[in-house]
Gaussian input, Z-matrix of N, CA and C with variables (Angstrom, degrees):
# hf/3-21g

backbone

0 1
 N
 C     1     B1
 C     2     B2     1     A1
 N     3     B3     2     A2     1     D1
 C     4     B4     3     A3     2     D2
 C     5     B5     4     A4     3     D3
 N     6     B6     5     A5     4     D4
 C     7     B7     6     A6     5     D5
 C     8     B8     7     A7     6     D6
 N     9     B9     8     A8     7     D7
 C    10    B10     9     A9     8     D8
 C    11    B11    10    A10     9     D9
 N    12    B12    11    A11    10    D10
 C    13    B13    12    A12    11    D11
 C    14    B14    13    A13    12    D12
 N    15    B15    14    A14    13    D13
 C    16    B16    15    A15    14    D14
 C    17    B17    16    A16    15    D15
 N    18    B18    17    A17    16    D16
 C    19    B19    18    A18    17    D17
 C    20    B20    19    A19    18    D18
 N    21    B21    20    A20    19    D19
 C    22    B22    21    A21    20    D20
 C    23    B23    22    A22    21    D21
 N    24    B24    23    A23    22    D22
 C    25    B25    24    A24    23    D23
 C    26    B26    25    A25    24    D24
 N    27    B27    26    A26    25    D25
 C    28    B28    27    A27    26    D26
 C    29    B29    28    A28    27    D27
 N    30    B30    29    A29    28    D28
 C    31    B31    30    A30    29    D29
 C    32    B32    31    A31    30    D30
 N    33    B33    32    A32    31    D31
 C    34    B34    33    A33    32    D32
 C    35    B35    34    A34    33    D33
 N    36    B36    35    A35    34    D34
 C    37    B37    36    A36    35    D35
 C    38    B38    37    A37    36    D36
 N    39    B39    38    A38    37    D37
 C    40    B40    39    A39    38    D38
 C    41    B41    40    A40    39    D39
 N    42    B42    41    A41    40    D40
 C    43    B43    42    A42    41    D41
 C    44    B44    43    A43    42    D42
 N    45    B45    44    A44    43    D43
 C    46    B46    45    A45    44    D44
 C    47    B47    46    A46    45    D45
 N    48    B48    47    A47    46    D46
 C    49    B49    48    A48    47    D47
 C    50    B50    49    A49    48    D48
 N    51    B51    50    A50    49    D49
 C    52    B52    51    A51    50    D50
 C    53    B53    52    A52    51    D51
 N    54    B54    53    A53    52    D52
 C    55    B55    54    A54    53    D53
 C    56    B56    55    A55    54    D54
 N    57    B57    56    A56    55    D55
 C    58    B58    57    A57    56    D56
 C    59    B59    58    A58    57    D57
 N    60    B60    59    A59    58    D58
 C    61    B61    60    A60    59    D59
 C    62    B62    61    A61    60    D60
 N    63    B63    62    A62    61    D61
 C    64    B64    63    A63    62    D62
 C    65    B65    64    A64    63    D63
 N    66    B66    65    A65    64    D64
 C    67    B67    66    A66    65    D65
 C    68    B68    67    A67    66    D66
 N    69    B69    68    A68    67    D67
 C    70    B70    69    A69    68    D68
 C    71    B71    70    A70    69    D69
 N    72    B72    71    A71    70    D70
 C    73    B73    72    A72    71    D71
 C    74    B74    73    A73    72    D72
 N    75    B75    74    A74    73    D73
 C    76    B76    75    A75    74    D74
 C    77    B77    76    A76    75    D75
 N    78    B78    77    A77    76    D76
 C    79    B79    78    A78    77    D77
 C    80    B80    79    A79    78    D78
 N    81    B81    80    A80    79    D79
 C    82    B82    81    A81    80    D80
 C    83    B83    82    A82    81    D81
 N    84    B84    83    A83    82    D82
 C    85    B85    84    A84    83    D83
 C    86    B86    85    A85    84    D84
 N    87    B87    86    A86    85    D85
 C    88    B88    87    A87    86    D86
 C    89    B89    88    A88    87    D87
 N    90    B90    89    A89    88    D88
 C    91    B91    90    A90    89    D89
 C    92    B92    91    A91    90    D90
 N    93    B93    92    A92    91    D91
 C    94    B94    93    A93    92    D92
 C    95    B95    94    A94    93    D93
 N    96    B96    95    A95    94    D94
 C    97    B97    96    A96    95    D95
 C    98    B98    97    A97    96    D96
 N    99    B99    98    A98    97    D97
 C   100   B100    99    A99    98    D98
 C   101   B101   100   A100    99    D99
 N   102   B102   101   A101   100   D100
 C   103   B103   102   A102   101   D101
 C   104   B104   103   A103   102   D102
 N   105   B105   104   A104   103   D103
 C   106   B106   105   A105   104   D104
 C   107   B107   106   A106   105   D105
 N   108   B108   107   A107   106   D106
 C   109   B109   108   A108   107   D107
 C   110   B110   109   A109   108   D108
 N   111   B111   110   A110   109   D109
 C   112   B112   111   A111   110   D110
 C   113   B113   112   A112   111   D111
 N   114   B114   113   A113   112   D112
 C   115   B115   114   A114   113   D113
 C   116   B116   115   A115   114   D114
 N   117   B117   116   A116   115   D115
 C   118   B118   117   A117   116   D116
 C   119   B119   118   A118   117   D117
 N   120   B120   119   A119   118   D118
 C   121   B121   120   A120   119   D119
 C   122   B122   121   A121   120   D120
 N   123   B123   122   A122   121   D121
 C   124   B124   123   A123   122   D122
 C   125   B125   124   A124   123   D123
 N   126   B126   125   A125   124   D124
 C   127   B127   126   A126   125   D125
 C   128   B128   127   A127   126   D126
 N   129   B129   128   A128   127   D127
 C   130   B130   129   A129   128   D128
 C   131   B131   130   A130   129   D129
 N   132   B132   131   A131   130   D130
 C   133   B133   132   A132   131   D131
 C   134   B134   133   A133   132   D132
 N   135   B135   134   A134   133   D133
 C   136   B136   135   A135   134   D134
 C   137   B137   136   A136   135   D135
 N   138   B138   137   A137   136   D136
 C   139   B139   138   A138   137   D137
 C   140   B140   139   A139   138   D138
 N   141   B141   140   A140   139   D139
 C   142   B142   141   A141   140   D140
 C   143   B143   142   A142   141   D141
 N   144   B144   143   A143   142   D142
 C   145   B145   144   A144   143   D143
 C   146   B146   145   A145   144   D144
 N   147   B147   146   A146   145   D145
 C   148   B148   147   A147   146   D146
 C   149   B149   148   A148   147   D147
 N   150   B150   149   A149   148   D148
 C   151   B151   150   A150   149   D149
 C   152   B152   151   A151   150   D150
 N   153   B153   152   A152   151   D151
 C   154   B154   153   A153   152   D152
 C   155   B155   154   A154   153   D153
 N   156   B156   155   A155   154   D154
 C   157   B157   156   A156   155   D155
 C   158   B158   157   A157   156   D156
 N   159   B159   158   A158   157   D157
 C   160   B160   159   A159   158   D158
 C   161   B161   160   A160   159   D159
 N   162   B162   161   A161   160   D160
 C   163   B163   162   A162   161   D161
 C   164   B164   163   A163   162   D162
 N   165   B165   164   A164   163   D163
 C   166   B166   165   A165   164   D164
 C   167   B167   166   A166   165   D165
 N   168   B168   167   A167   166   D166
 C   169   B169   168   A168   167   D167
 C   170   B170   169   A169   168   D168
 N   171   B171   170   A170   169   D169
 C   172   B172   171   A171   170   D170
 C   173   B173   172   A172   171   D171
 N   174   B174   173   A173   172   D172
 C   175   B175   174   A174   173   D173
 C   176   B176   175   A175   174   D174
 N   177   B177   176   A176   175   D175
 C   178   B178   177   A177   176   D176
 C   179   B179   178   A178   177   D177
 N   180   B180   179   A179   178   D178
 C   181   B181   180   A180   179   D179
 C   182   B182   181   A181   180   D180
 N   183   B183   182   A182   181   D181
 C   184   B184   183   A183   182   D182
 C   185   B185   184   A184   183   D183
 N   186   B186   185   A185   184   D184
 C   187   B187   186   A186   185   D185
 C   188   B188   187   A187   186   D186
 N   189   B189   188   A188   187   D187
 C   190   B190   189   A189   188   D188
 C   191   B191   190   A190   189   D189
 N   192   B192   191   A191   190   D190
 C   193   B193   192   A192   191   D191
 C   194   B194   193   A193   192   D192
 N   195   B195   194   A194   193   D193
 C   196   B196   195   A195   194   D194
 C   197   B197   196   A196   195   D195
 N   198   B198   197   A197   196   D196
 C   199   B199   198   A198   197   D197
 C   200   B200   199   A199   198   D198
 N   201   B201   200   A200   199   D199
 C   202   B202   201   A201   200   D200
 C   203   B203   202   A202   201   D201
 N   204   B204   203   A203   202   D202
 C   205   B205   204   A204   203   D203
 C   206   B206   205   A205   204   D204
 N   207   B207   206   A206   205   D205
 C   208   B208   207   A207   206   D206
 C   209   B209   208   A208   207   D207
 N   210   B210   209   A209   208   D208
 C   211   B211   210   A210   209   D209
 C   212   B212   211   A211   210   D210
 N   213   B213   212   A212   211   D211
 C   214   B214   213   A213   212   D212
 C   215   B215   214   A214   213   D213
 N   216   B216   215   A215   214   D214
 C   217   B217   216   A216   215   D215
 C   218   B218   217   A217   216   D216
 N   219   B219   218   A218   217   D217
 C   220   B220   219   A219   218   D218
 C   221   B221   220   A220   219   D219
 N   222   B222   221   A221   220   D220
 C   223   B223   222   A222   221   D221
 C   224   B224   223   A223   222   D222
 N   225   B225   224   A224   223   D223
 C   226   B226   225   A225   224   D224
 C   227   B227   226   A226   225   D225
 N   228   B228   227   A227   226   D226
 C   229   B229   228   A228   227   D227
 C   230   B230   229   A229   228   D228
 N   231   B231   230   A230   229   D229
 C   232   B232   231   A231   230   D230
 C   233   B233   232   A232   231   D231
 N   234   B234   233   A233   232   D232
 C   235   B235   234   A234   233   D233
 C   236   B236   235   A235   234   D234
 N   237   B237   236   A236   235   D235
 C   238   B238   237   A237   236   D236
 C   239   B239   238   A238   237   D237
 N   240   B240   239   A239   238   D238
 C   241   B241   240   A240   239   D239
 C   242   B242   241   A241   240   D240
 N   243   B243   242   A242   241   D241
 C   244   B244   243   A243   242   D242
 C   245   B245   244   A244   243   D243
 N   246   B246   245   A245   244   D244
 C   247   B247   246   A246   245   D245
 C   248   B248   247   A247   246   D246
 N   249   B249   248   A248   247   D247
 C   250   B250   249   A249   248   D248
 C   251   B251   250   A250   249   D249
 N   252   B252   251   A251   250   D250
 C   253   B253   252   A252   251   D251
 C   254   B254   253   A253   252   D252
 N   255   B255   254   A254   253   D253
 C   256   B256   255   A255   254   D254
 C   257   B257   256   A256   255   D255
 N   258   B258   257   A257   256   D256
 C   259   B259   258   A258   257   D257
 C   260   B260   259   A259   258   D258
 N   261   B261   260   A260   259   D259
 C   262   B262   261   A261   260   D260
 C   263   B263   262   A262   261   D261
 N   264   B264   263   A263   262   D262
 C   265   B265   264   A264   263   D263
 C   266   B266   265   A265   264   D264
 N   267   B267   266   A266   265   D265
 C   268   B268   267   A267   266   D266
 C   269   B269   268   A268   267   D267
 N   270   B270   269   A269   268   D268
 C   271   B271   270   A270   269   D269
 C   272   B272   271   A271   270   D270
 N   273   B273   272   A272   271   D271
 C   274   B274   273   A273   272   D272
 C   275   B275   274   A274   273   D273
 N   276   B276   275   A275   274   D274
 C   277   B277   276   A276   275   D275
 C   278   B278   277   A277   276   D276
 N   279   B279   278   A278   277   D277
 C   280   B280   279   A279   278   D278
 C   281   B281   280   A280   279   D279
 N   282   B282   281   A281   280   D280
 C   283   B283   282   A282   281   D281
 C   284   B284   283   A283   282   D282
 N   285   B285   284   A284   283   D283
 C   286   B286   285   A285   284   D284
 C   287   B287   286   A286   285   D285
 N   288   B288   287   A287   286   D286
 C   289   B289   288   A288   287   D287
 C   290   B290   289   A289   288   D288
 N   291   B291   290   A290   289   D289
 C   292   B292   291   A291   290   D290
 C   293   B293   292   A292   291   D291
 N   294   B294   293   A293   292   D292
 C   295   B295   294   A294   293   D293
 C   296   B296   295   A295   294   D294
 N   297   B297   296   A296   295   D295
 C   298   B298   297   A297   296   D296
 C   299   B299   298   A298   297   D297
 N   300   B300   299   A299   298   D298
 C   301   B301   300   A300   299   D299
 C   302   B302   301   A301   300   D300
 N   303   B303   302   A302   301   D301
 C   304   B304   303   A303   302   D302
 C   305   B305   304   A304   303   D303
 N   306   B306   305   A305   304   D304
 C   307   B307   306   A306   305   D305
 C   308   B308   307   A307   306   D306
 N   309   B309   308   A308   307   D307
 C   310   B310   309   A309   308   D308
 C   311   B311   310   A310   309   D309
 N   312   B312   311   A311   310   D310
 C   313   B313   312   A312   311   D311
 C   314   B314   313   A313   312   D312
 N   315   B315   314   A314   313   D313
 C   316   B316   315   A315   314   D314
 C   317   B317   316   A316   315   D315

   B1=1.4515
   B2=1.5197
   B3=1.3066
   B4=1.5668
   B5=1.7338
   B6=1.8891
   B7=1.8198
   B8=1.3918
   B9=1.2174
   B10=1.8465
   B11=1.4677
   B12=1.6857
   B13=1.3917
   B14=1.9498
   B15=1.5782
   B16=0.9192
   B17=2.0045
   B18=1.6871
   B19=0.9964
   B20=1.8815
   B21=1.7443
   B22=1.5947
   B23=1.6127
   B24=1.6466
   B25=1.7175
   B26=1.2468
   B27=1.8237
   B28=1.5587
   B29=1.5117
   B30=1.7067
   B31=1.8786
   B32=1.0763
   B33=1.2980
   B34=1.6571
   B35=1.8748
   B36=1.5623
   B37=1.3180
   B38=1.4888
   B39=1.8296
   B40=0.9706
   B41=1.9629
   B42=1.4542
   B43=1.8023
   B44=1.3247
   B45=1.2988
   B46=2.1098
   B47=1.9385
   B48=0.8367
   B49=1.7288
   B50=1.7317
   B51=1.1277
   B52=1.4830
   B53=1.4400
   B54=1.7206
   B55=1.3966
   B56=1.4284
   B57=1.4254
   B58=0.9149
   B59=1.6710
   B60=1.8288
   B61=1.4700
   B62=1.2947
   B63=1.4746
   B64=0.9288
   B65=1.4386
   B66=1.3346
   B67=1.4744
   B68=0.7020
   B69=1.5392
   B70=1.6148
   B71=1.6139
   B72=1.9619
   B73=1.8227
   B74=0.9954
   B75=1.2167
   B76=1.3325
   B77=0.9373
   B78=1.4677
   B79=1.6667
   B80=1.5817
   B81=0.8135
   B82=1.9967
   B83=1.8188
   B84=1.3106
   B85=1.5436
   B86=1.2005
   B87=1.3656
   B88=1.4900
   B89=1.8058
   B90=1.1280
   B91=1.3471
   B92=1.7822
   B93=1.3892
   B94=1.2747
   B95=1.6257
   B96=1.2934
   B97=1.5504
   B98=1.5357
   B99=1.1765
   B100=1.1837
   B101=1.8435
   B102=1.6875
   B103=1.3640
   B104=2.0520
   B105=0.8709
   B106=1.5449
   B107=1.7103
   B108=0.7566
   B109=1.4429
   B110=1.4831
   B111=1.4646
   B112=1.7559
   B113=1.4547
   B114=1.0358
   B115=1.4815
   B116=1.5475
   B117=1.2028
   B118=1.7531
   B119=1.6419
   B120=0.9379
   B121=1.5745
   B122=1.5557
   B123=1.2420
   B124=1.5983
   B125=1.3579
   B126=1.2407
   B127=1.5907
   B128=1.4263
   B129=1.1979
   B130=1.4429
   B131=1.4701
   B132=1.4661
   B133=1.4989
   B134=1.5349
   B135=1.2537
   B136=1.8131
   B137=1.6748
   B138=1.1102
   B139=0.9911
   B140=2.0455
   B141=1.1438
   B142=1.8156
   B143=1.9642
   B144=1.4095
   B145=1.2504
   B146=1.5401
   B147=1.4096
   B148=1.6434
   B149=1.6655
   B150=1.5781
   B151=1.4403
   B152=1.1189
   B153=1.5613
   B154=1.5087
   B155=1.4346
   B156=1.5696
   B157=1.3954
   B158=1.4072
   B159=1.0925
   B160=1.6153
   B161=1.6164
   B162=1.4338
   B163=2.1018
   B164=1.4001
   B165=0.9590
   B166=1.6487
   B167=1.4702
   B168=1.3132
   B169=1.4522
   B170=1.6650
   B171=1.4253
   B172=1.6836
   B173=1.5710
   B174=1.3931
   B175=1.4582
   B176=1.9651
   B177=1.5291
   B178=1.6934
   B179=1.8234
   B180=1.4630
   B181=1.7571
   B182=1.4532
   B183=1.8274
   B184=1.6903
   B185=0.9649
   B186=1.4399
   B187=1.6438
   B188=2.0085
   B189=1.2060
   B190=1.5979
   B191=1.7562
   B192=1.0133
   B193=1.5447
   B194=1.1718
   B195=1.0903
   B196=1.4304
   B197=2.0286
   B198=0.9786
   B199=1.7312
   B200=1.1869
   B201=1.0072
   B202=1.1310
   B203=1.7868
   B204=1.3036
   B205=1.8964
   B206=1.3859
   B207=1.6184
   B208=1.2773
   B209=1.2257
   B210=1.5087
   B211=1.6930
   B212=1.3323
   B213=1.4211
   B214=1.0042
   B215=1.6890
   B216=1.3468
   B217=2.0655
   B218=1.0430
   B219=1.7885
   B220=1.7070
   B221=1.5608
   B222=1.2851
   B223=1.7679
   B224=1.5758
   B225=1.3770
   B226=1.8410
   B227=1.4832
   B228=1.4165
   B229=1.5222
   B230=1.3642
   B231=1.4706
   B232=1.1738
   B233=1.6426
   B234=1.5155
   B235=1.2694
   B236=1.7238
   B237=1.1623
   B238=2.2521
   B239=1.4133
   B240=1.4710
   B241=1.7731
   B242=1.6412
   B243=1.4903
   B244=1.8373
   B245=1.2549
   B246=1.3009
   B247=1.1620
   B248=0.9161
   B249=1.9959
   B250=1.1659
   B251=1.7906
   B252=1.5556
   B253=1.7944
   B254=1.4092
   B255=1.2547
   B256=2.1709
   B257=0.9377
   B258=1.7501
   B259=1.5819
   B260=1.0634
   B261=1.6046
   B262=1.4857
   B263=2.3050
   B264=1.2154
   B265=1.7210
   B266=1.1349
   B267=1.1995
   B268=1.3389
   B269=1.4870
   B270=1.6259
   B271=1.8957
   B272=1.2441
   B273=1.4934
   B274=1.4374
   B275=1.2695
   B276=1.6979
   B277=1.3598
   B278=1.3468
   B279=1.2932
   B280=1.5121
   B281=1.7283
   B282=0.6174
   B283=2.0089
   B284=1.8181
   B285=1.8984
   B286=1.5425
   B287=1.1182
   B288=1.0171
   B289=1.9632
   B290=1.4837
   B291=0.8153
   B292=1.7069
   B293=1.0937
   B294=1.3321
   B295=1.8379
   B296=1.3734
   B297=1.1927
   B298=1.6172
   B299=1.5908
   B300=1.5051
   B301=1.1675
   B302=1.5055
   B303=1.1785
   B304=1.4427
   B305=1.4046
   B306=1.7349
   B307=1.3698
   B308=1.5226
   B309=1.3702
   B310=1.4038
   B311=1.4382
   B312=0.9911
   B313=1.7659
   B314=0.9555
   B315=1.1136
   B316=1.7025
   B317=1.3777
   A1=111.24
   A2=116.59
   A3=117.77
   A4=115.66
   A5=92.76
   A6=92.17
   A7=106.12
   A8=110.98
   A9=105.02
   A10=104.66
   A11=113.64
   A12=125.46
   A13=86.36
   A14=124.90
   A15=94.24
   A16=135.98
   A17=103.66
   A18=112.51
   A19=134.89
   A20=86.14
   A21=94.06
   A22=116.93
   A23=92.26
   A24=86.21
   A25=120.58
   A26=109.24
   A27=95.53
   A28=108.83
   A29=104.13
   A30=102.04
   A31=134.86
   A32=110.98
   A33=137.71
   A34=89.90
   A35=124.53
   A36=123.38
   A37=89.41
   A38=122.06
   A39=123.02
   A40=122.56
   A41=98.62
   A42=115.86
   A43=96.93
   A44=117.30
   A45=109.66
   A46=89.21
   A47=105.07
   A48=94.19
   A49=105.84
   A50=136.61
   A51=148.59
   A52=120.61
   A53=119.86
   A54=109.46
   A55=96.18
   A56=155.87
   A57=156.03
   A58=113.48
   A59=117.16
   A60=87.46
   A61=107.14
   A62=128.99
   A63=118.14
   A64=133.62
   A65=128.07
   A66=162.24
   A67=104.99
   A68=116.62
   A69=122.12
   A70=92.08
   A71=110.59
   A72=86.98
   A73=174.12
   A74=142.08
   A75=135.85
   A76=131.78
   A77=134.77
   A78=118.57
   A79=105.17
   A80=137.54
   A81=121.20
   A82=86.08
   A83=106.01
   A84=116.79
   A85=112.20
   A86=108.22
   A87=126.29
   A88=117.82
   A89=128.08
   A90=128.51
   A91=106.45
   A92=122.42
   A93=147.95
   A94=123.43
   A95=106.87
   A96=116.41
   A97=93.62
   A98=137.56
   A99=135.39
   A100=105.47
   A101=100.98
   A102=102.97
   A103=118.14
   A104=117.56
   A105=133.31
   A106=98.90
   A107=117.27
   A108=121.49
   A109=145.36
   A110=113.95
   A111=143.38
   A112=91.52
   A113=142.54
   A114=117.65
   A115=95.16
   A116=128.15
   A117=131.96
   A118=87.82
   A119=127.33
   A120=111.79
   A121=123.26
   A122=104.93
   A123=118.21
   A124=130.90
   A125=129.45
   A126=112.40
   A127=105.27
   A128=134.51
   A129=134.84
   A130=87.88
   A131=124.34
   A132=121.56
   A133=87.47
   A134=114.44
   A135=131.84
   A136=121.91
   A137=121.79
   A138=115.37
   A139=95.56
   A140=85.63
   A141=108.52
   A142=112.74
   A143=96.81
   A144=85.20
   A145=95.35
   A146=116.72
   A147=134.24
   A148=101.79
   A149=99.39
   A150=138.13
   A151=101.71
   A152=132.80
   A153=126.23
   A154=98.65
   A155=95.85
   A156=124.45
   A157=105.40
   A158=113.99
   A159=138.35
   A160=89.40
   A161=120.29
   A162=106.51
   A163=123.30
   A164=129.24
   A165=116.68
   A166=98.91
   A167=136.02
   A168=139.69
   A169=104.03
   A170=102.83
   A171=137.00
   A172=97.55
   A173=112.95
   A174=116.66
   A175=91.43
   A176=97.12
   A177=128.42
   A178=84.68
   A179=110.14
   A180=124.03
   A181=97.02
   A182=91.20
   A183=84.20
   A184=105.93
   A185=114.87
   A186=143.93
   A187=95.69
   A188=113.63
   A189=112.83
   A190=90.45
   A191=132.57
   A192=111.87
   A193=128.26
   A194=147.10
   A195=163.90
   A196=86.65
   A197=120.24
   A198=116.46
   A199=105.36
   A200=145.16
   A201=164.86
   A202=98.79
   A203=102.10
   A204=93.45
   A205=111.55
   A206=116.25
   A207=100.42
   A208=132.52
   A209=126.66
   A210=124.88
   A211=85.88
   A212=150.32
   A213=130.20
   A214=127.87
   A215=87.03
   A216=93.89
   A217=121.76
   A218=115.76
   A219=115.84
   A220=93.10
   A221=132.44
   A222=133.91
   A223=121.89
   A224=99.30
   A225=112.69
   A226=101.21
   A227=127.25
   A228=126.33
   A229=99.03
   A230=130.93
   A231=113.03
   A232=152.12
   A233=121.93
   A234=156.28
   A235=81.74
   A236=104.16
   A237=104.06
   A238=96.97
   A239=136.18
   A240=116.96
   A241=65.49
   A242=112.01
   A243=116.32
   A244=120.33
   A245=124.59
   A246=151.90
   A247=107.35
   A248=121.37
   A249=169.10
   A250=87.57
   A251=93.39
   A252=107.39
   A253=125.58
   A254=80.72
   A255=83.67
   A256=112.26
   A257=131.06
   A258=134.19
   A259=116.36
   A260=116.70
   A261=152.03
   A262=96.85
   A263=78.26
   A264=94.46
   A265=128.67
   A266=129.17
   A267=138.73
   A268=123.27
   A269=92.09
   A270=104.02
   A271=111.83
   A272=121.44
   A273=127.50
   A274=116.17
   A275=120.61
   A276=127.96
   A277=132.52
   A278=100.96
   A279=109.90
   A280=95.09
   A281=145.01
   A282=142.25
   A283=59.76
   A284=117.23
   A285=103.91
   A286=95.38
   A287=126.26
   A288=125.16
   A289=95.59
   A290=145.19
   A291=151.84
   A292=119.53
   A293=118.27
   A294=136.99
   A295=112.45
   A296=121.52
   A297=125.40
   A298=108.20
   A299=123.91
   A300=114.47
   A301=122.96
   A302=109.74
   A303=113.36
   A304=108.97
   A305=142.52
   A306=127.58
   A307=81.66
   A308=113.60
   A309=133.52
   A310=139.33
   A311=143.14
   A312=115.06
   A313=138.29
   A314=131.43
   A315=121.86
   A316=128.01
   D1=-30.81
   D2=-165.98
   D3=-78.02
   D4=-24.27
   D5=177.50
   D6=-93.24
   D7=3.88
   D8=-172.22
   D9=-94.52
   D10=-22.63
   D11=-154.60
   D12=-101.98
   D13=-52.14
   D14=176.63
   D15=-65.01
   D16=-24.68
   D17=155.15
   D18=-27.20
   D19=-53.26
   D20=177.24
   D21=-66.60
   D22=-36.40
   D23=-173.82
   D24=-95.60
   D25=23.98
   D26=161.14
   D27=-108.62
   D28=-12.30
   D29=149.34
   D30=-39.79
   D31=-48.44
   D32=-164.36
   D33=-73.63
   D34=-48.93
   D35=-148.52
   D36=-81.48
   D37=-42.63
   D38=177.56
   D39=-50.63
   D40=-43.60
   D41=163.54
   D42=-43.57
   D43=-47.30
   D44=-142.38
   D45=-101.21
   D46=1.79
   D47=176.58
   D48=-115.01
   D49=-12.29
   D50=139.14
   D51=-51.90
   D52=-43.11
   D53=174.09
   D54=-97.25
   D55=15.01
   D56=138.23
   D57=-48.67
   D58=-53.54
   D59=176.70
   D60=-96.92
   D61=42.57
   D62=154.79
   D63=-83.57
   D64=-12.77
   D65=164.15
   D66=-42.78
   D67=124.62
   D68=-162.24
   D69=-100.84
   D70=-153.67
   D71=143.33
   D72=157.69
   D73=-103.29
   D74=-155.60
   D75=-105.46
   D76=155.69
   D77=171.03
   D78=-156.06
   D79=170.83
   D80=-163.27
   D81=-127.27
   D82=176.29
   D83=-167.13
   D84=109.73
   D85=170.68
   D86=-177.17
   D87=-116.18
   D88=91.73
   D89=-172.19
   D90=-67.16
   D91=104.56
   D92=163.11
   D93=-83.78
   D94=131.60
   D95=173.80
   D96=-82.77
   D97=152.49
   D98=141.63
   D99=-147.88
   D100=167.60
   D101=-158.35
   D102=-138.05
   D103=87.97
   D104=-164.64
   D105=-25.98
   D106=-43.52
   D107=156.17
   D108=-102.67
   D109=49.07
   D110=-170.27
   D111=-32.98
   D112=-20.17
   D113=-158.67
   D114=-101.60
   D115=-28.80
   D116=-166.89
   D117=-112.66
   D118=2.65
   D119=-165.88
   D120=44.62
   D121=41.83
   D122=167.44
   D123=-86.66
   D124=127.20
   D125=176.15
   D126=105.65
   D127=40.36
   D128=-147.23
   D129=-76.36
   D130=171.87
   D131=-177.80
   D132=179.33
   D133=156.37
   D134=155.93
   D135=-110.69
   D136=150.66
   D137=-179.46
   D138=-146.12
   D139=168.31
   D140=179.32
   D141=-124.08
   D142=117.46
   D143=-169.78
   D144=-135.35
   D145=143.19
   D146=-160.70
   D147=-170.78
   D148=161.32
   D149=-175.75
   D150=-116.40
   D151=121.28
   D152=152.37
   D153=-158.82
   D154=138.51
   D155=-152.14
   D156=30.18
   D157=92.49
   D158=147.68
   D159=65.74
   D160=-18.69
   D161=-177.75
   D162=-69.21
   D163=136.62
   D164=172.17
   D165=-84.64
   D166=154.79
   D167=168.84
   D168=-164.44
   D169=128.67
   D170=178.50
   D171=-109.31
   D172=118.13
   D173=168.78
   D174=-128.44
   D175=160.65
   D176=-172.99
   D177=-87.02
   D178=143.99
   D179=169.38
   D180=-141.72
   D181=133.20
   D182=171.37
   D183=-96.70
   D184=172.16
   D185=-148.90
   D186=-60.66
   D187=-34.92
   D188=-161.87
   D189=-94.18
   D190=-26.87
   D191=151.54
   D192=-65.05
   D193=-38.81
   D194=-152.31
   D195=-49.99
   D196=-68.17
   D197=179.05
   D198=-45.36
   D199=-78.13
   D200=-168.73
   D201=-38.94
   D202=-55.56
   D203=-176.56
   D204=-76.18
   D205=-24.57
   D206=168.16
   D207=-75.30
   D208=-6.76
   D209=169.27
   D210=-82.44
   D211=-47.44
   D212=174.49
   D213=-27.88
   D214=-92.94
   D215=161.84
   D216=-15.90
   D217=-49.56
   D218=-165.60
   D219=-89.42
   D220=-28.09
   D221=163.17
   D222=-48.15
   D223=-36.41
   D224=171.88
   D225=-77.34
   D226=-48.80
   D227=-166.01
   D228=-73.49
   D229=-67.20
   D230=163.27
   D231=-23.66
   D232=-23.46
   D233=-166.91
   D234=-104.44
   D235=-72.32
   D236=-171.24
   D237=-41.08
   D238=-26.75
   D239=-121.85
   D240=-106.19
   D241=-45.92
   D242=-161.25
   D243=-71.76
   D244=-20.64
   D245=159.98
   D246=-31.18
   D247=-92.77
   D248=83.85
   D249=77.40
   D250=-76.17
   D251=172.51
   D252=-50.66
   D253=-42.71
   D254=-177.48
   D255=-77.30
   D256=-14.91
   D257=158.94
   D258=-49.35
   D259=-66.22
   D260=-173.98
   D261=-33.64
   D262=-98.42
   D263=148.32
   D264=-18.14
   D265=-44.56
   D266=179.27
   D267=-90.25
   D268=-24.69
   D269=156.49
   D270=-75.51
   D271=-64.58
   D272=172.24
   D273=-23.48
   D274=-48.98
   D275=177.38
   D276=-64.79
   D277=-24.99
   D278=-174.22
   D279=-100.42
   D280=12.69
   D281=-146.66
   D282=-122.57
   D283=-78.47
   D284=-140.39
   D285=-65.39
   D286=-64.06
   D287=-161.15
   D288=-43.17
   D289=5.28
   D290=175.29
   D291=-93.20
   D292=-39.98
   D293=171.23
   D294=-94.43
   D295=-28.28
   D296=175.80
   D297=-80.12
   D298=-30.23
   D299=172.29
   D300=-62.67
   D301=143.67
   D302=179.12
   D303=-77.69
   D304=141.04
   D305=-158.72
   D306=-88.53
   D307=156.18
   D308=163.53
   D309=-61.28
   D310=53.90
   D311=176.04
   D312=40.50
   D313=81.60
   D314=179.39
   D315=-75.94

């Protein structure tokens, strides 16, 4: 079971590093409507808001980007989600090849 299982998950790592350069791209944050006047919903506006290296930063997007950053966003989340897996996997992998090895001779 242990060479068939590590077998699979260097398929799987091999899968997740192929749709990896497929990723067009990316940029992380949360694209928000917000509105200079919240109570009437006046003033409509977007903004982009993200963490990188420890900064918080809110930047203004105009209206004809707004598509465009959201395949972005879902291009960054996508990349986190695959990542995420190929870690996972990459523990799994090293745990079996660890028990399947025969210990050595000293």
């Amino acid at each position: 079971m242990g060479r068939k299982r590590i077998q699979q998950i260097e398929q799987r790592i091999d899968r997740i590093k192929r749709m990896l350069l497929e990723i067009g791209p990316m940029r992380p944050g949360s694209l928000t409507r917000q509105y200079k006047d919240p109570q009437h919903h006046a003033g409509a506006y977007w903004q982009i808001s993200y963490t990188r290296r420890m900064k918080s930063r809110t930047e203004y997007v105009r209206r004809e980007w707004v598509k465009d950053l959201r395949c972005q966003i879902a291009s960054h989340k996508r990349c986190k989600s695959l990542v995420e897996q190929w870690i996972d996997l990459s523990i799994e992998h090293s745990r079996l090849t660890m028990q399947v090895a025969e210990p050595k001779a000293t």
